[in-house]
Backbone as JSON Lines, residues from 0, in Angstrom:
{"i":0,"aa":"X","n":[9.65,5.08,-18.0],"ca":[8.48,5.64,-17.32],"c":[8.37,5.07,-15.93]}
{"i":1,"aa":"X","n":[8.26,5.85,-15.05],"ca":[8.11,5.46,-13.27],"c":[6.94,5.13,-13.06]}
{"i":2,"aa":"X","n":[6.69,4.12,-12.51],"ca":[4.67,3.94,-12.22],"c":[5.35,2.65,-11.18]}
{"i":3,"aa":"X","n":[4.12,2.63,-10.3],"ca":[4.1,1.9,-8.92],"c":[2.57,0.56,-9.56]}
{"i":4,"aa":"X","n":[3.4,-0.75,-9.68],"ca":[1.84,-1.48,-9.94],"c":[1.57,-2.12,-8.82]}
{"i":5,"aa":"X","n":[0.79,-2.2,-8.75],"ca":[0.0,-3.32,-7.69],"c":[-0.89,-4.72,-7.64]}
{"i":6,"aa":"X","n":[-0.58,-5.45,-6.84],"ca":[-1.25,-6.68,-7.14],"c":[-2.84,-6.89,-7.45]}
{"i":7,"aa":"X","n":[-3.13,-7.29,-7.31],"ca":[-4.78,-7.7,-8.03],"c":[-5.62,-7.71,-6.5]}
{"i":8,"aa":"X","n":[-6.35,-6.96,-6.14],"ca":[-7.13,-6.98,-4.74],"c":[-8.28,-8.37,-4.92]}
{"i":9,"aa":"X","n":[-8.67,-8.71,-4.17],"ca":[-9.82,-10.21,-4.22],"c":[-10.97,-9.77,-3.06]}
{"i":10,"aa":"X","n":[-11.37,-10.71,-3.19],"ca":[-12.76,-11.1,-2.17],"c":[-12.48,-11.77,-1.14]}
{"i":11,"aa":"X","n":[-12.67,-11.49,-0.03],"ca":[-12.33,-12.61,1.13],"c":[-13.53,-12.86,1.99]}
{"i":12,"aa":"X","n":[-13.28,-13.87,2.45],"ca":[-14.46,-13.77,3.73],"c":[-13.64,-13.1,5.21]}
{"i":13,"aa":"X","n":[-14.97,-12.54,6.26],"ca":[-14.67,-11.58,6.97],"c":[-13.72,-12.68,8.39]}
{"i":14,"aa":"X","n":[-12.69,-12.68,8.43],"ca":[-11.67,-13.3,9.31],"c":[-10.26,-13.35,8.6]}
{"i":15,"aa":"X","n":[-10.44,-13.57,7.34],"ca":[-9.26,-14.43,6.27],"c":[-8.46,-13.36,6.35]}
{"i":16,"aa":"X","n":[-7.22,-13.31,5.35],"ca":[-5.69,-12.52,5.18],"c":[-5.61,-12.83,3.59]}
{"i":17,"aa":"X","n":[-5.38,-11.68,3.24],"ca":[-4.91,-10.91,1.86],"c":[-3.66,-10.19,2.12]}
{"i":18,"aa":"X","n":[-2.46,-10.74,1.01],"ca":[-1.54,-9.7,0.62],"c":[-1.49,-8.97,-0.46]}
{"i":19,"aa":"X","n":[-1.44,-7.74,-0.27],"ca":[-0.93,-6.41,-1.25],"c":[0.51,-6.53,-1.26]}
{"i":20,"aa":"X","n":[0.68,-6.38,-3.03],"ca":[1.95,-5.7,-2.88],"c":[1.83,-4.83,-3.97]}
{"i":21,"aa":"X","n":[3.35,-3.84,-4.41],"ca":[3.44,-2.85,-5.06],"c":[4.61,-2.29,-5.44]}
{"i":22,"aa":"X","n":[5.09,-2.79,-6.69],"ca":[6.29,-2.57,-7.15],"c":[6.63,-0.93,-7.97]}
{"i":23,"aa":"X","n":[7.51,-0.87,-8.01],"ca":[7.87,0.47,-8.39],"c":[8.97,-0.01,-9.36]}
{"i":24,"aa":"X","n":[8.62,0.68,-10.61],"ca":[9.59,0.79,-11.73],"c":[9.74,1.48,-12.62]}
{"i":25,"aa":"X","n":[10.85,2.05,-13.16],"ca":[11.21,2.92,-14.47],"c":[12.6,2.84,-13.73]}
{"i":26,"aa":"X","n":[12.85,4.32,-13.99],"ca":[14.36,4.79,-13.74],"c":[14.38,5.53,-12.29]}
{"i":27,"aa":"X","n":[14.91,4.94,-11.25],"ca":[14.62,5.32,-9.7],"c":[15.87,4.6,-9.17]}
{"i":28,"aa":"X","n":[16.21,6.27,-8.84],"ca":[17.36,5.96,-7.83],"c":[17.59,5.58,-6.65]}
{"i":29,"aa":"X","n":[16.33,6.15,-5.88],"ca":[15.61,5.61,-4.35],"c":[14.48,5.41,-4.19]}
{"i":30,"aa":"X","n":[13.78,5.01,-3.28],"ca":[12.56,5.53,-2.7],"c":[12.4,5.61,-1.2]}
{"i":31,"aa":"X","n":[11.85,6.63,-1.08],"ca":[11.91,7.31,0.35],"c":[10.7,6.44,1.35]}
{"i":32,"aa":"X","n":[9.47,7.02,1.59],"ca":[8.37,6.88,2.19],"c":[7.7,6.12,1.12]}
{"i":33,"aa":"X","n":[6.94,4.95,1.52],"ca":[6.18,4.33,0.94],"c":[4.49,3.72,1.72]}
{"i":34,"aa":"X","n":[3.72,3.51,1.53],"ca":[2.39,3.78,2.18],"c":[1.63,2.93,1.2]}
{"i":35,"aa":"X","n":[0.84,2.68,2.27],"ca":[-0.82,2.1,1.39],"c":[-1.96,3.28,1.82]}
{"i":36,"aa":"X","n":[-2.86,3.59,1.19],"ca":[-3.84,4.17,1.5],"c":[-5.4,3.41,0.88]}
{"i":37,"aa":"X","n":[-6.55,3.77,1.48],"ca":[-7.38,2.99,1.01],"c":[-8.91,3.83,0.75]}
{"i":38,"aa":"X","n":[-9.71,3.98,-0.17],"ca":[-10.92,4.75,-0.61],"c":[-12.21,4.01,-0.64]}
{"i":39,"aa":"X","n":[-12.97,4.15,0.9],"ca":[-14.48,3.36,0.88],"c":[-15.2,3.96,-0.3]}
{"i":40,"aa":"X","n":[-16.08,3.63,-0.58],"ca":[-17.61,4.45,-1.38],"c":[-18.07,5.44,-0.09]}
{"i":41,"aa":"X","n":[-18.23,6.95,-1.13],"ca":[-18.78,7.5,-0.28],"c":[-17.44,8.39,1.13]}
{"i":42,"aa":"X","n":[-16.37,7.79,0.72],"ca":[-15.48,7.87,2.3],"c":[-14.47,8.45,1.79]}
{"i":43,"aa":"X","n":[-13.8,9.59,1.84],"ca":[-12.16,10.15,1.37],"c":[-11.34,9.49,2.08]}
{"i":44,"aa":"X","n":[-10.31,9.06,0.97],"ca":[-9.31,8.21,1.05],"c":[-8.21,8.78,2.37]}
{"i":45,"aa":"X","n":[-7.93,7.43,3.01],"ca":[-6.94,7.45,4.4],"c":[-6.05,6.68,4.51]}
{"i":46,"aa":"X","n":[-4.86,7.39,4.91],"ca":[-3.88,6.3,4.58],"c":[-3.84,5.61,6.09]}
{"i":47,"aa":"X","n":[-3.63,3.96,5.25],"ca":[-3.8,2.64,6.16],"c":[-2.46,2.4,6.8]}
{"i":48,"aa":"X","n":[-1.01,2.75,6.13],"ca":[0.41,2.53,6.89],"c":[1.32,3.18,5.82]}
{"i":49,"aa":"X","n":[2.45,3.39,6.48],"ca":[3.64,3.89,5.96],"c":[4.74,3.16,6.82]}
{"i":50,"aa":"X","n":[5.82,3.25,5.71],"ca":[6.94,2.97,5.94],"c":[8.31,3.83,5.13]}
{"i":51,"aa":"X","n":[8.78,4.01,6.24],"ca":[10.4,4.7,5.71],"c":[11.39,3.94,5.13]}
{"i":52,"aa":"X","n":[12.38,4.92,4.95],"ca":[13.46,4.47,4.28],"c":[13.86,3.34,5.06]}
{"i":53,"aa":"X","n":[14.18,3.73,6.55],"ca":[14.69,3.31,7.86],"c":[13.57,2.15,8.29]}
{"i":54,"aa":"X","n":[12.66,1.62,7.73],"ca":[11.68,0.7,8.18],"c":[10.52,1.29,9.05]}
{"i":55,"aa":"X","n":[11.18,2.51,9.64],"ca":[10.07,2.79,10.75],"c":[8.37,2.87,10.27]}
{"i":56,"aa":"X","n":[7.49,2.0,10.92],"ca":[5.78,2.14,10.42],"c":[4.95,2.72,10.67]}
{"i":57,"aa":"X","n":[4.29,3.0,10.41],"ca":[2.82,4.06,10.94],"c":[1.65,3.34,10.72]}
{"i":58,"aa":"X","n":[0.86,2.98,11.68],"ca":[-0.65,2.56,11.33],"c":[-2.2,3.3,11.86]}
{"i":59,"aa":"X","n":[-3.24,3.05,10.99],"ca":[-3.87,3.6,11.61],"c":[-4.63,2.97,12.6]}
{"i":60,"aa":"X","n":[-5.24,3.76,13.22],"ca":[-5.89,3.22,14.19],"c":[-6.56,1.56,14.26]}
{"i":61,"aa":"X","n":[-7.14,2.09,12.83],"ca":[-8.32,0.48,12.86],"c":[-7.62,-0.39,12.33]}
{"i":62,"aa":"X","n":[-6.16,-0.39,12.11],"ca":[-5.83,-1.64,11.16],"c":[-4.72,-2.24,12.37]}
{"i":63,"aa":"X","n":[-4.38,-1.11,13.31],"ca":[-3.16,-1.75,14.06],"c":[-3.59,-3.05,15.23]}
{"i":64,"aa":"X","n":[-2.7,-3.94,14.75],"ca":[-2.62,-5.55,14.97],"c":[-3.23,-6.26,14.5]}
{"i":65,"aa":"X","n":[-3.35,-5.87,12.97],"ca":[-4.18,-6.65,12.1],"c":[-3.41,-6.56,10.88]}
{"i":66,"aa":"X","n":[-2.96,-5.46,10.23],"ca":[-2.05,-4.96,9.37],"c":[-0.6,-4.99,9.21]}
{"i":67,"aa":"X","n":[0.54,-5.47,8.53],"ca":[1.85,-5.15,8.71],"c":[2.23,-4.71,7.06]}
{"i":68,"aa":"X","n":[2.99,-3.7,7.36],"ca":[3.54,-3.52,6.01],"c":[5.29,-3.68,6.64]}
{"i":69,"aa":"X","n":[5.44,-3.9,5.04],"ca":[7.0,-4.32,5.19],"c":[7.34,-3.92,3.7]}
{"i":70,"aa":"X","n":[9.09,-3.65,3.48],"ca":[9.25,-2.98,1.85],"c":[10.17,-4.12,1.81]}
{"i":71,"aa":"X","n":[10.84,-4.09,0.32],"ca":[11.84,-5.07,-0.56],"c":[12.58,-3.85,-1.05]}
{"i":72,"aa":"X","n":[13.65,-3.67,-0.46],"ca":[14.54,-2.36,-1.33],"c":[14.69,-2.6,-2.09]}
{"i":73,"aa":"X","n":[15.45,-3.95,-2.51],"ca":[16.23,-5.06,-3.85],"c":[14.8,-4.74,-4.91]}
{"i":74,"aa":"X","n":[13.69,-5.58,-4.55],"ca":[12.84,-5.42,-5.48],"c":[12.08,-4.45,-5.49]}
{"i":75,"aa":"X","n":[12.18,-3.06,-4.92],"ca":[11.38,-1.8,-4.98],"c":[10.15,-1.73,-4.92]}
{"i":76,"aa":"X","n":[9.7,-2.97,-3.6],"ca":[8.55,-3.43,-3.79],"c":[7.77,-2.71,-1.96]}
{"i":77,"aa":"X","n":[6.69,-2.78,-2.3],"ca":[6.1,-2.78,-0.77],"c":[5.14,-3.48,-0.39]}
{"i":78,"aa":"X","n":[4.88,-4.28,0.88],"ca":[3.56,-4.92,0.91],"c":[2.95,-4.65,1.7]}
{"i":79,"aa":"X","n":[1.8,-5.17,2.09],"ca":[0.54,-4.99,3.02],"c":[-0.24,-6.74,3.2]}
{"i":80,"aa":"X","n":[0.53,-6.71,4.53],"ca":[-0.44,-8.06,4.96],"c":[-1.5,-8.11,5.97]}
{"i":81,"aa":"X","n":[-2.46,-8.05,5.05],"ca":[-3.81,-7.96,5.93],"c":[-4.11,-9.19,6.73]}
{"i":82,"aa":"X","n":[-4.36,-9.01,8.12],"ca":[-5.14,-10.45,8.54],"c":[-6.71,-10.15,9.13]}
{"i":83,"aa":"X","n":[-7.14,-10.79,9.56],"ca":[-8.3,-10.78,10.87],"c":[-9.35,-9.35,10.12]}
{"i":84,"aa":"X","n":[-9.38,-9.7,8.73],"ca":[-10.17,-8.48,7.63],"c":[-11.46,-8.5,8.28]}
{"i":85,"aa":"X","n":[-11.94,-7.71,8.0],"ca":[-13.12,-6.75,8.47],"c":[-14.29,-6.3,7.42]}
{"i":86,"aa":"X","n":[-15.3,-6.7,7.71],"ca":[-16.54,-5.81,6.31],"c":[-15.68,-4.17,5.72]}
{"i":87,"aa":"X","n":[-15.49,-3.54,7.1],"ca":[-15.48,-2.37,6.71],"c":[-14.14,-2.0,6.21]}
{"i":88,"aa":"X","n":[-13.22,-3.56,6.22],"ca":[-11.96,-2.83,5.32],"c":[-12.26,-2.88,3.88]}
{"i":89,"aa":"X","n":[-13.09,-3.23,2.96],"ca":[-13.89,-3.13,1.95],"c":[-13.36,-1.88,1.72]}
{"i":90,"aa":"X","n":[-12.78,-1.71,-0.22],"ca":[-12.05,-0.15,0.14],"c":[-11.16,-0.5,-1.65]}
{"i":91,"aa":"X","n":[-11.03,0.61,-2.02],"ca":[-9.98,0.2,-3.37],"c":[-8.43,0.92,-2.21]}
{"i":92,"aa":"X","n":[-7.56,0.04,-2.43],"ca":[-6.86,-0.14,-2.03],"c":[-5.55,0.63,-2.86]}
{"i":93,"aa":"X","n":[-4.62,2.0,-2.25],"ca":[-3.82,2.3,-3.1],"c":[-2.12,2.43,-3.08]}
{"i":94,"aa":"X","n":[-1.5,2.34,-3.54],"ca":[-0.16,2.36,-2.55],"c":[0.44,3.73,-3.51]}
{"i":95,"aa":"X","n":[1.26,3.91,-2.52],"ca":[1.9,5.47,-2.86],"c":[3.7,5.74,-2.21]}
{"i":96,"aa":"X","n":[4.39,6.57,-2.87],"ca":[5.52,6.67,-2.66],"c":[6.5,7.45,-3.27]}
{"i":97,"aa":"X","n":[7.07,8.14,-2.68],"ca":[7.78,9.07,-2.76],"c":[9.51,8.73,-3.27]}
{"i":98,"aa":"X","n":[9.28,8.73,-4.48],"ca":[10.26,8.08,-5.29],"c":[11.42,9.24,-5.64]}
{"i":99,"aa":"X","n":[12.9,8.7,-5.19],"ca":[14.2,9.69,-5.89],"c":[13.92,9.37,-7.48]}
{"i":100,"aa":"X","n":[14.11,9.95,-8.4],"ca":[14.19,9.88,-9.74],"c":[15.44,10.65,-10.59]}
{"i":101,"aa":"X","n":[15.39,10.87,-11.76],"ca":[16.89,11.54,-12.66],"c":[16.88,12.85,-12.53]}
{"i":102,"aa":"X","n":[18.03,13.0,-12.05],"ca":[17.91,14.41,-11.54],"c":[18.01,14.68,-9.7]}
{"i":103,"aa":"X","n":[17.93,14.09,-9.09],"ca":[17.42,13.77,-8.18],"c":[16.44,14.97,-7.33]}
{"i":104,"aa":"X","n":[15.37,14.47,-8.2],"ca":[14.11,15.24,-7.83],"c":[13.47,14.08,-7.12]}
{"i":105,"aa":"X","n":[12.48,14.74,-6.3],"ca":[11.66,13.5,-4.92],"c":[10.27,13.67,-5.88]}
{"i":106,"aa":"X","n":[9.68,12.65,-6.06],"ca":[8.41,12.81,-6.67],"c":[7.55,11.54,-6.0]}
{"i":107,"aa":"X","n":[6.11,12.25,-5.7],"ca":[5.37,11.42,-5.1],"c":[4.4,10.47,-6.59]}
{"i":108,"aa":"X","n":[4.45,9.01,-6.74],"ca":[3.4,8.41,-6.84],"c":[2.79,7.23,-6.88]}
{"i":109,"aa":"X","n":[1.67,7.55,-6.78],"ca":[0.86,6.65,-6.73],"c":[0.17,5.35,-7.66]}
{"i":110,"aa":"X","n":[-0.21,4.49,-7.41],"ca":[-0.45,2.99,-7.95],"c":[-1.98,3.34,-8.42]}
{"i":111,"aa":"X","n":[-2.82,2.31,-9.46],"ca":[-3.69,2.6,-10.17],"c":[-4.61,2.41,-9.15]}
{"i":112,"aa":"X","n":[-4.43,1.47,-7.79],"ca":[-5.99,0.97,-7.24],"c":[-6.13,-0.21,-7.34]}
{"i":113,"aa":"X","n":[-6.46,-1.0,-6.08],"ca":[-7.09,-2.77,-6.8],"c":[-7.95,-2.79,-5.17]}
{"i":114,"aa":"X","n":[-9.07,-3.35,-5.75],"ca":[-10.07,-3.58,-4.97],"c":[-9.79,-4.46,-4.17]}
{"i":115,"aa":"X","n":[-10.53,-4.58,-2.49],"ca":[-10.12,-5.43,-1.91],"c":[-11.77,-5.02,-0.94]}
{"i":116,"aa":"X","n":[-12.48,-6.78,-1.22],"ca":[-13.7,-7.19,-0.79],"c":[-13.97,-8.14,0.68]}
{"i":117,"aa":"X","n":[-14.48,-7.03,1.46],"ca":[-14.38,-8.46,2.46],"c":[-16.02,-9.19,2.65]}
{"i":118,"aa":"X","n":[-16.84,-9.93,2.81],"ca":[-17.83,-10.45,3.09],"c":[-18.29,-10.89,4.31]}
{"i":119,"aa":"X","n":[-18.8,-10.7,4.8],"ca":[-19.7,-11.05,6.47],"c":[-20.14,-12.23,6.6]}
């Protein structure tokens, strides 16, 4: 079975650094695009960064020079290192990815969610 888990989101106070990460496992031959996205209360979910096969990143607006994601091909992993956190990055936190599988069909998915609290 293919499923993407993710680390345990926490509480921080508003300055500190939290890492996400997010492994991918079953039977996967690649993975293509991989991403965090994140869901306020109240707010439809936006994705926070991506990364390619090729490393290349994407951020959004409010996270860039605060945010780095980086992947583990070996361990089919992806992370998200938050620094210089923010009240309003407060958010369940999701990672997502577009996984080769048997057959080689491209299938997108996604991780269960782990909360990530910042405090003022």
């Amino acid at each position: 079975q293919v499923q993407l888990v993710e680390s345990r989101g926490d509480l921080v106070q508003a300055g500190g650094s939290l890492r996400l990460s997010c492994a991918a496992s079953g039977s996967i031959f690649s993975i293509n695009v991989m991403g965090w996205y994140r869901q306020a209360p109240g707010k439809q979910r936006e994705l926070v960064a991506g990364i390619t096969s090729g490393d290349n990143t994407n951020y959004a607006d409010s996270v860039k020079g605060r945010f780095t994601i980086s992947r583990d091909n070996a361990r089919k992993t992806v992370y998200l290192q938050m620094s210089r956190l923010k009240p309003e990055d407060t958010a369940v936190y999701y990672c997502a990815a577009d996984l080769v599988v048997a057959g080689g069909s491209i299938v997108s998915y996604w991780g269960q969610g782990t909360q990530v609290t910042v405090s003022s």
